[in-house]
Structure formats: structure tokens, C-alpha cells
C-alpha positions as CSV (number, residue, x, y, z in Angstrom):
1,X,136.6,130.9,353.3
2,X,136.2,133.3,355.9
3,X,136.3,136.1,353.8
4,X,133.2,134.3,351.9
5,X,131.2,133.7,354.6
6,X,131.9,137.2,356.5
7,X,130.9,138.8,353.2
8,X,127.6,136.6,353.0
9,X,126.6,138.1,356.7
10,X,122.5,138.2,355.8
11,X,122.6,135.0,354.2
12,X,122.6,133.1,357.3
13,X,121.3,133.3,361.1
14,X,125.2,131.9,362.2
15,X,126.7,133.7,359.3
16,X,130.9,132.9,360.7
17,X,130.2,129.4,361.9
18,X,132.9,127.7,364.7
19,X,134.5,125.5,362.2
20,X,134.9,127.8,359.9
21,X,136.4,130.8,362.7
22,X,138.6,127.8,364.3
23,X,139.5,126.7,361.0
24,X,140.7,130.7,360.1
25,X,142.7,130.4,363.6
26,X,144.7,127.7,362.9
27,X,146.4,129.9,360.0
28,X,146.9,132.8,361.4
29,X,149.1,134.0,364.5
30,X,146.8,135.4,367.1
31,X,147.3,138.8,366.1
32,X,147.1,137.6,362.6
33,X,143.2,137.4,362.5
34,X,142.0,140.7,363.6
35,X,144.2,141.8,361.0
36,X,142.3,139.9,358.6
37,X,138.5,141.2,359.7
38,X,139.6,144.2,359.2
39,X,140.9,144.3,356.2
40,X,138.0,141.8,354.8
41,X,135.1,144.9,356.1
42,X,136.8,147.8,354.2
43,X,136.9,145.1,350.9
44,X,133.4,144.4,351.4
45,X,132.7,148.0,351.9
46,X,134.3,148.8,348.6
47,X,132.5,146.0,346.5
48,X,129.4,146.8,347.8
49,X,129.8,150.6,347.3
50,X,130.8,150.0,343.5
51,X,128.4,147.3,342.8
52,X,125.5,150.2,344.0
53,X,127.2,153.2,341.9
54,X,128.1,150.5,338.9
55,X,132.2,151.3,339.1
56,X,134.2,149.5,337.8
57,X,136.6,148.0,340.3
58,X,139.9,149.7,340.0
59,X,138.9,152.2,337.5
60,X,140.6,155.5,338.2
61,X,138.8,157.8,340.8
62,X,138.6,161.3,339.6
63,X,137.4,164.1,341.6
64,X,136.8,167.7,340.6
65,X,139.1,167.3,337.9
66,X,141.6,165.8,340.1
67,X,143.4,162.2,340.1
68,X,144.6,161.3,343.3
69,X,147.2,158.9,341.7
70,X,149.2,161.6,340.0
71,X,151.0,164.6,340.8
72,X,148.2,167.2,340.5
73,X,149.9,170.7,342.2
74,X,150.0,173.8,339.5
């Protein structure tokens, strides 16, 4: 739930209400959440950036020629 609501931020005046932060608390250890936000923004960044450019998510990045998933060194 909290990663709906953070990724619904202009939706909404109060877009992470109390309930639902206290409600995110109660399962994770303190330095649990943090954790969490951060790795929710760089998600959101990612959907939004291949929504705008129409990638496919998980579709294999290729630049100049090169894959970074594979051994590429002539």
C-alpha cells in the first residue's frame, strides 16, 4: 500500500496519509522503512521513465551497440 499511494503523490493534497505511514511502520524494523522509500522512488523513477519513452519493462538496454548484461570486451 505504501508503495501505491507514494507512487500516486499528485493525486492527493495528503498523498502518504498517517494510517497508512503507521500502518507501513508496524512491518518494518525502524531501519527497515527508509529502506523501503528508497527503493520505492528509484521503481517509480523507472516506470515513469519507460512509460514516457514506451519501453518495455525489462527489455534489454542496449547502448552504442553495447549490452551491459554480457561480456562485451574485444
Amino acid at each position: 500500500m505504501l508503495a501505491e499511494v507514494a507512487t500516486l503523490l499528485a493525486d492527493r493534497p495528503d498523498a502518504v496519509s498517517d494510517a497508512i505511514w503507521n500502518e507501513a511502520a508496524k512491518k518494518f524494523e525502524e531501519k527497515g522503512l527508509p529502506v523501503t522509500l528508497l527503493m520505492i522512488a528509484p521503481t517509480n523513477l523507472f516506470i515513469r521513465l519507460n512509460a514516457i519513452t514506451k519501453e518495455q519493462a525489462g527489455a534489454t538496454l542496449e547502448l552504442n551497440g553495447l549490452n551491459p548484461g554480457s561480456d562485451n570486451r574485444d
